[in-house]
Structure formats: C-alpha cells, structure tokens
C-alpha positions in Angstrom: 42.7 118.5 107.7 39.9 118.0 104.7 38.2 114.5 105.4 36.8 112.8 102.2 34.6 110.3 101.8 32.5 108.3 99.2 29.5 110.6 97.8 25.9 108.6 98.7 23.1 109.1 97.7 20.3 110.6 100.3 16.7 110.4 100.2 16.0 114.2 99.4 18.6 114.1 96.2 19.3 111.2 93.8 20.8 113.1 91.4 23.9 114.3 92.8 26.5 113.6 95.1 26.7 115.4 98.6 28.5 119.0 98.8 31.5 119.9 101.1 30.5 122.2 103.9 33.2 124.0 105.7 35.9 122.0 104.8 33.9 118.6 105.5 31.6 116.1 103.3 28.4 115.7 105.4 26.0 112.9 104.8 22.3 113.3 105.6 20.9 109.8 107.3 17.9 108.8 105.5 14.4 108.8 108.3 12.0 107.6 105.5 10.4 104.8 107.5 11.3 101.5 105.9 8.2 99.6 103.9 7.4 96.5 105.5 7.6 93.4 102.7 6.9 90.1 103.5 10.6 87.7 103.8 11.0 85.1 100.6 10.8 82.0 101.2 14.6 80.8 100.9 15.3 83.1 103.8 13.0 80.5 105.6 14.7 77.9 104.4 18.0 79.4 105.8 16.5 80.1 109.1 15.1 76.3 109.1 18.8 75.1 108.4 20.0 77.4 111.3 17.6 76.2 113.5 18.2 72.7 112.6 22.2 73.3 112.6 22.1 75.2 116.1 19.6 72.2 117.6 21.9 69.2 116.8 25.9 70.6 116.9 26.1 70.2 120.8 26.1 66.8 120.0 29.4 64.7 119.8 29.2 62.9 116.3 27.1 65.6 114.6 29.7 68.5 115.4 32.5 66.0 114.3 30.8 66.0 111.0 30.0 68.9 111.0 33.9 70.2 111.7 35.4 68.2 109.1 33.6 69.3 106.4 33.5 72.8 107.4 37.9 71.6 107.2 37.5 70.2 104.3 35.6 73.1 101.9 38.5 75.4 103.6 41.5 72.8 102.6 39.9 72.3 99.1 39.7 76.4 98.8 43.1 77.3 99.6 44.7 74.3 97.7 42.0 75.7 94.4 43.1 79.0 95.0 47.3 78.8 95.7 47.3 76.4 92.3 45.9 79.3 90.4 48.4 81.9 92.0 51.1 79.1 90.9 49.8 78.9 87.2 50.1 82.9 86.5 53.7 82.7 88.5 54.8 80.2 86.2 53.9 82.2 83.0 54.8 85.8 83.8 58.3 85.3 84.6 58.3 84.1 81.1 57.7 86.5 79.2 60.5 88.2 77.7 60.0 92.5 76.8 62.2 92.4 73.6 63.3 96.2 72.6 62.6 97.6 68.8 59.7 98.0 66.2 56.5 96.4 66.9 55.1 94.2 64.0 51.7 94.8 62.5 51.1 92.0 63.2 49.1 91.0 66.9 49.6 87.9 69.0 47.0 87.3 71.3 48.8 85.8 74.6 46.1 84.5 75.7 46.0 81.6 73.0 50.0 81.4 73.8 50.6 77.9 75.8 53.5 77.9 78.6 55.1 75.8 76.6 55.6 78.0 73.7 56.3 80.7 75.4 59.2 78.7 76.8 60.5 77.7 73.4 60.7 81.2 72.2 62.1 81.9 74.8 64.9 78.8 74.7 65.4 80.1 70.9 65.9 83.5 71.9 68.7 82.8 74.0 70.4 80.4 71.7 70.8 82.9 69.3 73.2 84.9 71.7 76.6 84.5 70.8 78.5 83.4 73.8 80.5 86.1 75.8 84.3 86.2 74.3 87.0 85.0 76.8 88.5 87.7 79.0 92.2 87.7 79.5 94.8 89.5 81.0 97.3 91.7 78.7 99.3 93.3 80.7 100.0 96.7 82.0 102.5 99.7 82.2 103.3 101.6 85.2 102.8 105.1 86.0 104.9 107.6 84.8 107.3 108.4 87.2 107.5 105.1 89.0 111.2 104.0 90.0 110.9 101.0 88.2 109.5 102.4 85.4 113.1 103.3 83.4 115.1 100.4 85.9 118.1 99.5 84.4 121.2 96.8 85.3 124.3 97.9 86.2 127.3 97.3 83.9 128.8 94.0 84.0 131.9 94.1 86.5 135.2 95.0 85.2 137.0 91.8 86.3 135.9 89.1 83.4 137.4 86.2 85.0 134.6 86.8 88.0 131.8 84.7 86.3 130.0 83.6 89.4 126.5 85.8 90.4 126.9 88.8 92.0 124.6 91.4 93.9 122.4 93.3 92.2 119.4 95.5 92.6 116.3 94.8 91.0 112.9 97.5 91.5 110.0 95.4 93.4 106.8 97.7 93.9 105.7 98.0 97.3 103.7 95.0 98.4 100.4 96.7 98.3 100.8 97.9 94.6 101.7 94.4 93.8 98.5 92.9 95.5 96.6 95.4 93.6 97.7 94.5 90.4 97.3 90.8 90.6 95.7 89.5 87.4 92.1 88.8 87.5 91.9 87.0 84.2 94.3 84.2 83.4 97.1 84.8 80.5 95.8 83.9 77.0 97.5 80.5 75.7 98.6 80.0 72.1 96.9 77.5 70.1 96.6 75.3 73.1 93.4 75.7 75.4 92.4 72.4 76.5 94.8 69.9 78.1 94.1 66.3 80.1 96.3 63.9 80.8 97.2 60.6 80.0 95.7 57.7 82.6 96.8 54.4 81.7 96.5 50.9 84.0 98.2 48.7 81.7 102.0 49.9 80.3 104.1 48.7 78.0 107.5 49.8 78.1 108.9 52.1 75.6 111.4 51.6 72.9 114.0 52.9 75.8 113.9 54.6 79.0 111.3 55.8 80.7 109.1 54.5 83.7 105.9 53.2 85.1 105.2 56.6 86.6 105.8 58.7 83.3 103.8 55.6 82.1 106.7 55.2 78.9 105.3 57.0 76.1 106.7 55.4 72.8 108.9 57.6 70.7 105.7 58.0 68.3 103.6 59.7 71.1 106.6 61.8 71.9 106.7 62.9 68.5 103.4 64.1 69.0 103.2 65.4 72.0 104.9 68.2 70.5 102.7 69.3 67.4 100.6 71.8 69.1 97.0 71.8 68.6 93.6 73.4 70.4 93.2 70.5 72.5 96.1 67.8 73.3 96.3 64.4 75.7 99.8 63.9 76.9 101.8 61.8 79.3 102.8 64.0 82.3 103.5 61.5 85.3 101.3 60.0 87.4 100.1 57.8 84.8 98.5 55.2 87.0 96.2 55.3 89.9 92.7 57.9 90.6 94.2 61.1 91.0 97.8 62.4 91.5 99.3 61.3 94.9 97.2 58.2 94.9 98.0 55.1 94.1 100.2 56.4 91.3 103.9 56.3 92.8 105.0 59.6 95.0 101.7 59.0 97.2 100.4 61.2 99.7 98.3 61.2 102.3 94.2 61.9 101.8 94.7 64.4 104.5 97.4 67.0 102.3 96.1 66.3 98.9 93.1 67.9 100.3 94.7 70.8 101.8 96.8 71.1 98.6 93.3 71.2 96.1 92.1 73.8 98.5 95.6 76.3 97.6 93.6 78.5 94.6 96.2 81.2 94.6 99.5 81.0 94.5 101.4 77.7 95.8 105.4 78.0 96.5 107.1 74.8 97.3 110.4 72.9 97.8 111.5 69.2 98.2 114.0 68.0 100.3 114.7 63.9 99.9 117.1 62.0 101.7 117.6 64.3 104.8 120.6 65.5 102.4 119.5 69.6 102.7 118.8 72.1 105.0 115.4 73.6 105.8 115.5 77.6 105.6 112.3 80.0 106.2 111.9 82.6 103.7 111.9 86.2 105.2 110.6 89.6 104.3 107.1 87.4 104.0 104.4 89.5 104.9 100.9 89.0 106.6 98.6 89.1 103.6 101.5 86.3 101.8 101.1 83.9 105.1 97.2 84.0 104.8 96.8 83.6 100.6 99.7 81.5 99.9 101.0 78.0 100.6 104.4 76.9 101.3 104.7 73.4 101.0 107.9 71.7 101.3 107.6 67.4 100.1 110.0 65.4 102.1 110.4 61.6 102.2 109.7 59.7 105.1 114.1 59.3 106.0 113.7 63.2 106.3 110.5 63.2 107.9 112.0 60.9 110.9 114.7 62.8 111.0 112.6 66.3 111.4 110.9 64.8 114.1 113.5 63.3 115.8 115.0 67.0 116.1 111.7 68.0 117.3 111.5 70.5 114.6 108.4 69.4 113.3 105.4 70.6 115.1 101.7 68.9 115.5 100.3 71.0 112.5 103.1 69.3 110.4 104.5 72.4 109.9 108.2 73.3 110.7 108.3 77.4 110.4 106.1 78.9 107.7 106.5 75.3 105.3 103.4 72.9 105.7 105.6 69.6 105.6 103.5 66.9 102.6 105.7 63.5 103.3 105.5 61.5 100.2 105.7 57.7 100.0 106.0 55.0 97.6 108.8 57.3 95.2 108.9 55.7 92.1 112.9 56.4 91.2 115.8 55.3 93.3 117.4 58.3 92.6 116.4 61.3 94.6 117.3 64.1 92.5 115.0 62.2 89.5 112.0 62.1 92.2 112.8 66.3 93.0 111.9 66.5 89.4 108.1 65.7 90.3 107.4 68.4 92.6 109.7 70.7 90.5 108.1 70.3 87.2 104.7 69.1 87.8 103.2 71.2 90.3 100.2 71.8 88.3 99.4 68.4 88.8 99.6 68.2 92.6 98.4 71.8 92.9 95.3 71.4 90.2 93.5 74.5 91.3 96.5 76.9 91.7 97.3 79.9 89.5 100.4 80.4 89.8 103.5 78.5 91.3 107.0 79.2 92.4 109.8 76.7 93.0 112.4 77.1 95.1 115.5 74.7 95.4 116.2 73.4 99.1 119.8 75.3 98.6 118.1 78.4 98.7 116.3 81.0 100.8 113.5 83.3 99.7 114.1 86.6 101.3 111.2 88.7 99.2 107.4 88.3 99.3 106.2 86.0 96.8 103.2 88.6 95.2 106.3 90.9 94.5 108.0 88.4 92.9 105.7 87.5 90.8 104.8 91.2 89.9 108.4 91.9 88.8 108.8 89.0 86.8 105.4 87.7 85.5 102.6 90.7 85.6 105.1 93.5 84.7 106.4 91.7 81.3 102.8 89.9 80.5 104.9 86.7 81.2 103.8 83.7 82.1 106.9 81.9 82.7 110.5 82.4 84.4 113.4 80.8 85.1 116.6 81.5 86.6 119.4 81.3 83.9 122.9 79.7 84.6 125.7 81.9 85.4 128.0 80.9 83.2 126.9 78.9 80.5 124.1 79.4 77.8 125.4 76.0 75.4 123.9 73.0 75.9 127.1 71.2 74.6 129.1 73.4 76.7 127.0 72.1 79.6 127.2 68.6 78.9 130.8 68.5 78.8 130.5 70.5 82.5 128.1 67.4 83.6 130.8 64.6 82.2 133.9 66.2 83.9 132.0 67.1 87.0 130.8 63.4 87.5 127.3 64.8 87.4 126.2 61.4 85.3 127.2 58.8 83.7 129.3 60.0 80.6 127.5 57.1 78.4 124.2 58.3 79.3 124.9 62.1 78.3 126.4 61.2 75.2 123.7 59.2 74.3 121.3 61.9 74.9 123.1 64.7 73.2 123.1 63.0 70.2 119.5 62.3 69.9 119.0 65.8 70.4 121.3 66.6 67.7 119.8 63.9 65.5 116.7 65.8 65.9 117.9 69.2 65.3 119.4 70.8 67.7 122.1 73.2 67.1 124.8 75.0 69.6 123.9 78.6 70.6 124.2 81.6 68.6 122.7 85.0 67.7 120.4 83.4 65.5 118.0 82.0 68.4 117.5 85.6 69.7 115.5 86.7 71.4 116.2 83.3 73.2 119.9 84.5 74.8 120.4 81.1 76.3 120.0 77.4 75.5 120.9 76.7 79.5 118.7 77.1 82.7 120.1 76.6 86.9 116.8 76.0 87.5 116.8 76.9 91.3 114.0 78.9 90.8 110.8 78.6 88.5 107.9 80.8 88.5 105.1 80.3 86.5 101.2 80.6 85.5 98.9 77.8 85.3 98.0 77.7 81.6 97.2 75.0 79.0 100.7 75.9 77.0 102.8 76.4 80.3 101.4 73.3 81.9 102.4 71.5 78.6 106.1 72.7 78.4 106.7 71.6 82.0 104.7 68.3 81.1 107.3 67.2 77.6 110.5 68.7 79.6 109.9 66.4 82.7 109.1 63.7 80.0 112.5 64.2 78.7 114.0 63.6 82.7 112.1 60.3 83.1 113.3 59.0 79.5 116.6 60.4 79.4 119.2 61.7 82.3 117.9 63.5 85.0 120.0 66.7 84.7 117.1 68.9 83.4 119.7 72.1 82.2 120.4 69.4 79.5 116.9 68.5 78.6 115.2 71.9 78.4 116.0 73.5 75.7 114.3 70.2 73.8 110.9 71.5 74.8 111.1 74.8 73.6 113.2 74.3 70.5 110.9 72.4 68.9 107.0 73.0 67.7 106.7 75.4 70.7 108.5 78.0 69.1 106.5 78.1 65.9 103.9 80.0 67.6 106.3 82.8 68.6 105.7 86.1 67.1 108.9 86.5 64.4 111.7 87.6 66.5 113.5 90.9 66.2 116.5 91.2 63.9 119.8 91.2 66.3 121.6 94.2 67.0 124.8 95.1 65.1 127.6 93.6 66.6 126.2 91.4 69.0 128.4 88.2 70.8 126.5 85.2 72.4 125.5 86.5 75.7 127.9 86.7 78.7 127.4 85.2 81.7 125.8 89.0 82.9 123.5 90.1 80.4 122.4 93.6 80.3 119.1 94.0 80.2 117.3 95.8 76.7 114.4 97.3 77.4 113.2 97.2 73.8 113.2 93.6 73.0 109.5 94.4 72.8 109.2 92.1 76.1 110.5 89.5 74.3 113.5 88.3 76.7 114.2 89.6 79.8 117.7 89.1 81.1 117.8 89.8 84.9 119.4 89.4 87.8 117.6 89.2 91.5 118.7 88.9 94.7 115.2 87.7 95.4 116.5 84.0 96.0 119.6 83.9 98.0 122.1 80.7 99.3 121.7 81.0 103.2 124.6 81.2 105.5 122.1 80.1 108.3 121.2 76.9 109.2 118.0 77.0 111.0 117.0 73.6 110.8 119.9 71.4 110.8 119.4 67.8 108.5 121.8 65.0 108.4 123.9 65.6 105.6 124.2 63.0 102.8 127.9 61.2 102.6 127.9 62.7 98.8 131.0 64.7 98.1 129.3 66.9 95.9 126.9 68.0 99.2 129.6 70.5 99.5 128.0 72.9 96.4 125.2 73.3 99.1 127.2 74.7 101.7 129.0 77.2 99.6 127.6 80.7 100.7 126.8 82.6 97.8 126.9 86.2 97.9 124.7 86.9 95.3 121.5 86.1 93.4 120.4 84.0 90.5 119.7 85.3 86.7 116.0 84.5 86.3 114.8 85.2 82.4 111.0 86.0 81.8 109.5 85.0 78.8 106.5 87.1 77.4 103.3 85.6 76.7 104.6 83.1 74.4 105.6 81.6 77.8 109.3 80.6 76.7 112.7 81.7 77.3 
C-alpha cells in the first residue's frame, strides 16, 4: 500500500516538496538547534492569569464564579452559532432552480431579502394552473372475456307469464371485480357542488309535506330542478346538527359514528314494525365482510322483538347486518319512514361511495363488488334500478295502486294530475332510450355524486309531499330539467312496440339503457330470523316465493334511467 502524506518543508530544502522513496514519502526531522529568543510580554501576562486562576479556583465562591461564566460564554456560543445555521436553513430551501434561458441580466442574491425571495416564490406558484379533475370513464373488457358478447335469452314463449323469471347474467370473478373498482369518482353533469337545506324555523307548504322534508314551497320545488354548478336543496333532515340528530329518525352517537367511518361501499335495508323477515345474504366473500357495511335500520318494536328472540347479539349485530335502531320516526306510516334509508343514504352514509339498497323481501345471494361491477363500472353508470315486471306506464301503475288498495284513491288522483298539469305524458317510443316510466324499486345501486345525490334528493321530495308509493313519483325527477343534460338520444329502431315486461337487451344503445335481468337479488323461501308478522293482509306479497330475479336498468353516465 502507497502511504501519502502532506509535503513539508525540511531544513536542507525550501524549495521543494519531499520525494517518494520506495513507494513511501519520507520526511527528514529538522536537528538545527532552536535560537533562544526572549518570551513577549503578554505571554507573561497569560502566565500571571494562570498563576492567579490556578491559586484561587480551589476556593468555593471563586470556582462558582468561575463555572458559570465559563457556562455562560459556552451557552451564549452555541445559541450564536445554531441561529446562524437556522438563518441559511431558512433561505436555501427557498430558492427555486427554474429551467430555460438565462437572462443577461445578473441578480446578486446576496442583496435578495428572505422575504422576497418568498414572494417570488408565492408568484411563481400562483401562476400554475390547477391540476384538471381526474375522473373515471369507463372501460372495456378483454377480448375474449365471457361477458364480453353476453346476451339475454329470448323472452319465453308463453305471453300470459309476465311475472320475473330466471335468468343468467355474466358477473366477473370477484378478484377481477375488486381490481377494477374505480379509483376516481364518475364525472357529474353541470352539477358539482351540492349542500343541503338546514332550517330551525318551518313554515308549512302550500300542501303536503313535513317538518322532516322541512316543506319546501312549490316555488323552491320549481327550482330545485333547474340544474346549475352549485345548488341548495331540501333533502330531509331539515332540522337538527347533523342527520340522525335531533332531526326526526334519530340515532344513536354510537352508529352515526360507525356509519361516517363506512368510506366504501355501504349496503343496507330497513325493517319497521317487526312486519319482515331478516335474511343473510350469501355467496359474500371475505374481502366484501372486511370493506363493506351491511346495515339494516329497525325501529325500536322490531328491535325488542329481535332481542326478545335472542337473535340479536352484544355487537348489535344479527348475522352479517350491523343492526342502527332509529328513534323518534317522523311519519306514522312505516312504508313513508323506509323511504329515508332507501332514498337518502348519502345523507346517513356522507362519506360512502357507492350504495346498494335492498328491500327486506329480498335476499342478496351475490357479492356486492360484483354487483356493482356488472351494473355500474361495466356501463360507466352511476345509477341502477330494478324495473317492474310488468308495467312501464305511470298511469297504468296508478290505476294498479287504486284497485289494489295500495292508497287512498283521492290522494293518487290528486297527484297524477299535477304531474300531468306539469307535463307528463304516458309512455311511448318517443322517451327512448328511457324504456320505462315505472321502477319496483327493490333494489337501488348507486354512486355518490353531486347529480345522483340530487335525483334521490327531489324524488324523495316528491314521497314526503305527495303519496308514498315512489314507482309513481319517479319518473317526476328525471322527466323534468334532468334530462336536458342527456346526450340527444338515438333514433328508435324500425318497428319498435313499448317495451314488454322482458326486454331484450341491445347492446348498441351506445350504453344508453340497459335492460336486464339478475338473479342477483332473490325472494327467500327461508326464514332465518323469524319477526312477528304485521296483521296487514297485504303481508302476504312478502311471503310469496319468487322463483326468479328482478329487472334492474343501468343508466350511463347521465345517471338516469
């Protein structure tokens, strides 16, 4: 190894540093005898103040002094020193190395204040345009996927068989359903910032209405549907700090904060009145029980009665459904209060992205990431809804609702013609792609989105003012101002009839309608949980055991069926 070392100078050569000999740098140590000078005089002083320092330190009070201020040059040099090390910290970080042609002309820095430096800085950065919004748009599936070119089956043969049927529908494995989970909300039309209505002091409407939709005059309904970039609206819970307190269908501190802590997907159900049965969805699997929440709202009549029937556990869970009783309902009528939790989720549920209801009278038997795969992220839809069976007229369904006893008569004809005052028309060919004017509504699924948040919002304002059969009131929200920001639909094909009760499905609607049918959402024959059942006659519907699934239509990202 070569060993190197500073050249010095010797006493036989000033001129020139030292040579390397055999690999190593030999220094010569100087033996000129040293020359003998006489010591200055302030090295006398300094051996004076040793001498004097040395003489008196052993003594108590001199060393204290003599400590502390030997403390106190140290503490003065390190708080001198760390300052400075602060100032140049403080003004390197900003200075910004800006890319492109230097100018001719110089700026000396070292005239340059923090201050300014900062304000270039700040004026740098405002001139940034702001990042553009990321959404999601959609996606197509590999070529050769099994769902890719899934079609329906024919409609059956018998046309007096109107009721649903079995059918198949292609879900994608549950891991390539996970995987393609949005990670950028939908874009919403015209709409991008909604709040809601709060109001303490109501006065009541020209009719209907309630304290809990906080009765919006017919002015303010007018104009809850002229669509603008941002909107206020009345959408329940009108009164009180947040929804669930103090507003009328209050809940407990405890679950409204494990229901703000649900930023996925939420699926829930209501059961009010002990009058339906509790049934736990299958086919769920592992990564669905961690990431989603199944919350079923009961009243407290069907909480004592879960709990009387021991089926209610000390997590207040009964199976996979966290059980939310709710208190103080603000309608005597219980299918009116199922409204709340079927229409206004995104209220309860404020930091949820997507939501699924499910009617007590029915079981979910697929995973919910599937679901929402086939009929949200696969059509770049934002909202679905299962379609009645049979009948796609509103007028058609109001004279169903009258003969069945649904209502009272008065109150349907009253509504029907406002509706028709206002425009509405029966159902033809020329509302296409729309192919019907009639939901079951067992089953909604839907993103979280200014526009989707607002349709739910004017529809369940049309429940509290009006009737509460919904499949009358929802073709109202959609009819109106919301459908002036749809794309211009296609023209019809030749020869077509308003839609049967089973729809084939058209692949080239360009995603504009999709008529389906899945036997995601069954009726089941099994009664896991049993409830008191109400003294209604019309209780029987629910026990009927349907072989079969519901229609559910997906709108495209104009949200609307």
């Amino acid at each position: 190894m070569t060993t190197g070392s500073l050249g010095l100078r010797s006493s036989g050569s000033y001129g020139s540093l030292q040579q390397i000999q055999n690999g190593s740098l030999w220094l010569p140590i100087q033996t000129t005898p040293p020359v003998s000078r006489k010591p200055p005089k302030m090295l006398k002083d300094k051996e004076k103040l040793y001498h004097w320092i040395f003489k008196f330190a052993p003594r108590k009070k001199i060393g204290m002094l003599l400590l502390c201020l030997v403390s106190l040059a140290v503490f003065m040099w390190v708080l001198i020193v760390g300052k400075g090390e602060d100032a140049r910290e403080g003004i390197i970080p900003s200075i910004n190395i800006v890319s492109g042609p230097i100018s001719e002309e110089k700026v000396n820095m070292n005239e340059t204040s923090p201050s300014q430096i900062m304000d270039l800085k700040a004026s740098a950065n405002a001139t940034l345009p702001p990042p553009p919004p990321v959404f999601f748009t959609g996606y197509k599936l590999p070529p050769g996927n099994p769902c890719e070119h899934f079609t329906l089956p024919p409609p059956p043969a018998d046309k007096k068989r109107t009721g649903p049927r079995p059918c198949p529908v292609c879900y994608l494995p549950l891991e390539d359903a996970v995987a393609l989970m949005p990670n950028a909300p939908s874009f919403s039309p015209v709409l991008k910032d909604l709040t809601y209505i709060h109001e303490e002091n109501l006065t009541k409407s020209e009719f209907g209405g309630s304290e809990f939709g906080g009765y919006p005059s017919l002015r303010q309904r007018s104009d809850s549907y002229d669509i603008r970039e941002s909107m206020s609206v009345h959408c329940g819970f009108v009164r009180g700090v947040k929804p669930g307190q103090r507003t009328g269908f209050d809940i407990n501190d405890s679950d409204l904060l494990e229901m703000e802590t649900c930023h996925g997907v939420v699926v829930a159900s209501a059961i009010f009145g002990a009058f339906d049965l509790i049934r736990q969805p299958k086919n769920i699997s592992e990564y669905a029980q961690k990431n989603v929440c199944f919350h079923m709202f009961v009243d407290e009549e069907t909480e004592a009665f879960l709990r009387n029937s021991s089926a209610l556990d000390g997590e207040k869970k009964v199976g996979l459904w966290r059980i939310i009783v709710v208190r103080n309902l603000p309608y005597s009528d219980p299918r009116r209060n199922g409204k709340i939790p079927k229409l206004l989720l995104h209220r309860l549920f404020p930091n949820a992205r997507y939501s699924m209801w499910i009617d007590a009278k029915l079981e979910l038997v697929v995973d919910p990431f599937q679901i929402l795969e086939r009929f949200l992220w696969r059509k770049n839809a934002t909202f679905a809804i299962s379609r009645h069976y049979k009948r796609f007229d509103v007028f058609v369904e109001a004279e169903a609702n009258k003969a069945a006893g649904k209502y009272d008569n008065s109150s349907i004809d009253f509504q029907i013609e406002f509706y028709k005052k206002e425009g509405l028309t029966p159902y033809s060919v020329d509302k296409l792609p729309i192919t019907s004017d009639v939901p079951e509504g067992c089953v909604i699924v839907k993103e979280h989105i200014p526009i989707t948040n607002l349709f739910t919002c004017l529809w369940f304002n049309e429940v509290d003012r009006f009737t509460s059969r919904d499949q009358i009131s929802f073709s109202t929200g959609y009819h109106r101002d919301l459908l002036e920001h749809w794309p211009p639909p296609l023209p019809p094909p030749p020869d077509v009839h308003p839609p049967p009760p089973l729809i084939l499905h058209n692949e080239n609607l360009n995603k504009t309608s999709a008529g389906i049918l899945a036997d995601s959402i069954i009726n089941s024959p099994i009664k896991k949980i049993p409830t008191r059942r109400g003294k209604d006659r019309k209780s029987r519907r629910h026990r009927k055991i349907v072989g079969g699934g519901s229609k559910l239509d997906a709108s495209t990202n104009q949200n609307f069926v």
